[in-house]
Every structure is written in C-alpha cells, then in structure tokens.
Backbone as JSON Lines, residues from 0, in Angstrom:
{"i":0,"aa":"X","n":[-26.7,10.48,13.63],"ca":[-25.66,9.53,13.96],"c":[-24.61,9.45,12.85]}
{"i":1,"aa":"X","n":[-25.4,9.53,11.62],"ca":[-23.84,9.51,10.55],"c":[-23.38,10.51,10.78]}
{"i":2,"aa":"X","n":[-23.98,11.91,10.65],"ca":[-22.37,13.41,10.82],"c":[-21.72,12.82,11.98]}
{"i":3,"aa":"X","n":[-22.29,11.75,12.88],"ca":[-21.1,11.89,14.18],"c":[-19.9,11.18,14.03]}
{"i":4,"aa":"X","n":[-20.37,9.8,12.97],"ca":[-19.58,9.29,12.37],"c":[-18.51,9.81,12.0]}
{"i":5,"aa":"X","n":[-18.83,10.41,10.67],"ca":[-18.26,11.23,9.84],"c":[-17.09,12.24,10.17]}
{"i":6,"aa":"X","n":[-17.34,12.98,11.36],"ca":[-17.02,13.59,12.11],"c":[-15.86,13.19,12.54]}
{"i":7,"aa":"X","n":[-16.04,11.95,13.5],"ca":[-15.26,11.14,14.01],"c":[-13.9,10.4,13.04]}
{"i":8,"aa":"X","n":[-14.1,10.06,12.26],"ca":[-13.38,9.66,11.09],"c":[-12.74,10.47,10.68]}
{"i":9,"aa":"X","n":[-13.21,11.75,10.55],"ca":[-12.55,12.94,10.16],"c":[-11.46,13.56,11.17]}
{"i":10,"aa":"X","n":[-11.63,13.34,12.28],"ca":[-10.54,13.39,13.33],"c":[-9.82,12.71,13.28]}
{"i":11,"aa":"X","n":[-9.94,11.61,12.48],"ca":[-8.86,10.94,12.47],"c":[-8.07,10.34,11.5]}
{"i":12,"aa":"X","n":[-8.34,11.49,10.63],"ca":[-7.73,11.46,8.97],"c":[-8.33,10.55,8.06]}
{"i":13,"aa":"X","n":[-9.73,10.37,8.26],"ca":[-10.31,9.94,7.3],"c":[-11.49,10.26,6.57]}
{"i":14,"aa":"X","n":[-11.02,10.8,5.09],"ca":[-12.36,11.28,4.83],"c":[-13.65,10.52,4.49]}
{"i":15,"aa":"X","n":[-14.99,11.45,5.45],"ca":[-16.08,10.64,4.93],"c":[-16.79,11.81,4.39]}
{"i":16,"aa":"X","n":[-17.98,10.76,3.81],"ca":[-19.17,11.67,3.54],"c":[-20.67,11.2,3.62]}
{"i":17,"aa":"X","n":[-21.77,12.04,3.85],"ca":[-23.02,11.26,4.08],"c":[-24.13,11.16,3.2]}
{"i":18,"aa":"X","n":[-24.33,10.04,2.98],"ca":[-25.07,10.18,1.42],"c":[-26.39,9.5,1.72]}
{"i":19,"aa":"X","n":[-27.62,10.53,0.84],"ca":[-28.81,9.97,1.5],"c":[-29.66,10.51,2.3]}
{"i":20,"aa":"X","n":[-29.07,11.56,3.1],"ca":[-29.82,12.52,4.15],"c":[-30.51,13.48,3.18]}
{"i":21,"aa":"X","n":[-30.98,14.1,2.44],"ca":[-31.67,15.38,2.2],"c":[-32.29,16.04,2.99]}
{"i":22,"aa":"X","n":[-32.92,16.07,3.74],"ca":[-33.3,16.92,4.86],"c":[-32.53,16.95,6.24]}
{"i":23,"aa":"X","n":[-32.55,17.88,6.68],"ca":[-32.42,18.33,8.15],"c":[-33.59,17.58,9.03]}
{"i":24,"aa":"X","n":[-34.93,17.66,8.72],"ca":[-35.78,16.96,9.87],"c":[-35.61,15.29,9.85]}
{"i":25,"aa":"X","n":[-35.44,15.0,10.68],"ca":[-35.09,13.58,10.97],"c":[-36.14,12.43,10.48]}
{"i":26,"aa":"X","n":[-37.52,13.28,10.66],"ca":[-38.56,12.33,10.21],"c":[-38.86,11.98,8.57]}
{"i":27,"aa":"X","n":[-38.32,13.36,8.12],"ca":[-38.34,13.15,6.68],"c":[-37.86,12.5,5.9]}
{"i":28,"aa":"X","n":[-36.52,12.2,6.87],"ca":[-35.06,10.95,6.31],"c":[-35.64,9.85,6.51]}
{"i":29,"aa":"X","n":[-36.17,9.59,7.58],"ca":[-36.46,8.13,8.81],"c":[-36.53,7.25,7.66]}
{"i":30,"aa":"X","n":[-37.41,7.09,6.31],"ca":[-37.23,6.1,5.2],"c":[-36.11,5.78,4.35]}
{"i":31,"aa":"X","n":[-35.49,6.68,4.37],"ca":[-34.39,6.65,3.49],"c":[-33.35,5.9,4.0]}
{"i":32,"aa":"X","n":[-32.5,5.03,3.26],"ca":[-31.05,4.47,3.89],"c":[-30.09,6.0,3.74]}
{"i":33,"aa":"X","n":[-29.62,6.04,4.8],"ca":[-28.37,6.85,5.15],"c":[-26.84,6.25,5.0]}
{"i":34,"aa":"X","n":[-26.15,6.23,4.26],"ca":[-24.9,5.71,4.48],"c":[-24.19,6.61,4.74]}
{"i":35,"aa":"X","n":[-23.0,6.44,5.65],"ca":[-21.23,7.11,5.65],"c":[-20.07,6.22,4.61]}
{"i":36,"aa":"X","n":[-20.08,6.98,3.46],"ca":[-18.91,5.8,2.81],"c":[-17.51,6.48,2.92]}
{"i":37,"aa":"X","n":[-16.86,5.91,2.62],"ca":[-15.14,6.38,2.86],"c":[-14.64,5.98,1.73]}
{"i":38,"aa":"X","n":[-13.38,6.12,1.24],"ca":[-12.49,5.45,0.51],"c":[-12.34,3.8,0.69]}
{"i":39,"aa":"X","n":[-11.8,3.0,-1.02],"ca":[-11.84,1.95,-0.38],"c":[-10.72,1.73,0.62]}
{"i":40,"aa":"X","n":[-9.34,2.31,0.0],"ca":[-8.46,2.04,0.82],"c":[-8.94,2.42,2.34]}
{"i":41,"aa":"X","n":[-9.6,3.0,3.17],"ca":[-9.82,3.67,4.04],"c":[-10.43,3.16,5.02]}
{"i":42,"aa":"X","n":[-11.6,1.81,4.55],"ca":[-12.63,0.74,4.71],"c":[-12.09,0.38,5.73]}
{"i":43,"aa":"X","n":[-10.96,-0.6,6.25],"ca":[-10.48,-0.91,7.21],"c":[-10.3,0.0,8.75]}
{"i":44,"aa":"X","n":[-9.4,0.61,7.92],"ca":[-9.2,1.63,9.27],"c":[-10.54,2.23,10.27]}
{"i":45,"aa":"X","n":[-11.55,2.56,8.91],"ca":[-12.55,3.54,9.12],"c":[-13.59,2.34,10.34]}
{"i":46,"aa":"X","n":[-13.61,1.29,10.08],"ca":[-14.01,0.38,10.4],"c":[-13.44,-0.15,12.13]}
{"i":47,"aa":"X","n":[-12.45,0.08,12.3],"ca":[-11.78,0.03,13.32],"c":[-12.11,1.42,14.78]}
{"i":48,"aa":"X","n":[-11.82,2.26,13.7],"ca":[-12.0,3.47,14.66],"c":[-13.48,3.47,14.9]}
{"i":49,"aa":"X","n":[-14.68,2.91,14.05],"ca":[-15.86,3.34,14.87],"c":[-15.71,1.95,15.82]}
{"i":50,"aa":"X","n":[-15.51,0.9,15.33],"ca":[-15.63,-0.32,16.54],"c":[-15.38,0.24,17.79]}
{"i":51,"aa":"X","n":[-13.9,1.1,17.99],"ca":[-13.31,1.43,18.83],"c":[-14.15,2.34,19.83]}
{"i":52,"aa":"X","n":[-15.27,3.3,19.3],"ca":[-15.72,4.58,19.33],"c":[-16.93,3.37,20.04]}
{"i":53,"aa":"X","n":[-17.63,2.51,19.75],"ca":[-18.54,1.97,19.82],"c":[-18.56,1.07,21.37]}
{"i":54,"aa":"X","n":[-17.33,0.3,21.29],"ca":[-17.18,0.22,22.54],"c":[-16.74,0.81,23.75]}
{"i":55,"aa":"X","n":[-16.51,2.31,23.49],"ca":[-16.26,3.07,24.79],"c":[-16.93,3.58,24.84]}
{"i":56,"aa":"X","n":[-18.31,3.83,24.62],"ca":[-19.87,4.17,24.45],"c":[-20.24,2.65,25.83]}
C-alpha cells in the first residue's frame, strides 16, 4: 500500500519515499511501522491528493 502511495504522489509531482519496508515478503514487514514521508513543504498537498485517491476508492 505505501509504493501505491508513493507512486501516486509521484504522479503528481510529489516526491515520496518508503521507509521501513526491508523486505519484499509482506509477512516479514507485517511488524514493522512502514511510513511514506514527503517534504515538509509537500505535507499538505501530499495529504490532499491521497484523501482525494481515498475517496474515489
């Protein structure tokens, strides 16, 4: 779910990145906190576009 984030943000001129994942298998992460952080300036926007993404889901 974060690369989709990430992804997403990135389409739309904002850079992210995902911090926290080390593995590829999902179960190996499952403990770990995963974050997507952005710039601060970026916080807002970045914040908007997933709301946006979230409700047309």
């Amino acid at each position: 779910m974060a690369d989709l984030c990430v992804a997403k943000l990135g389409d739309n001129g904002i850079p992210a990145g995902v911090f926290g994942a080390d593995s590829s298998y999902p179960s190996l992460s499952f403990a770990r906190n995963i974050e997507v952080k952005v710039n601060e300036s970026d916080y807002e926007a970045a914040m908007s576009i997933l709301a946006a993404a979230d409700k047309a889901e």
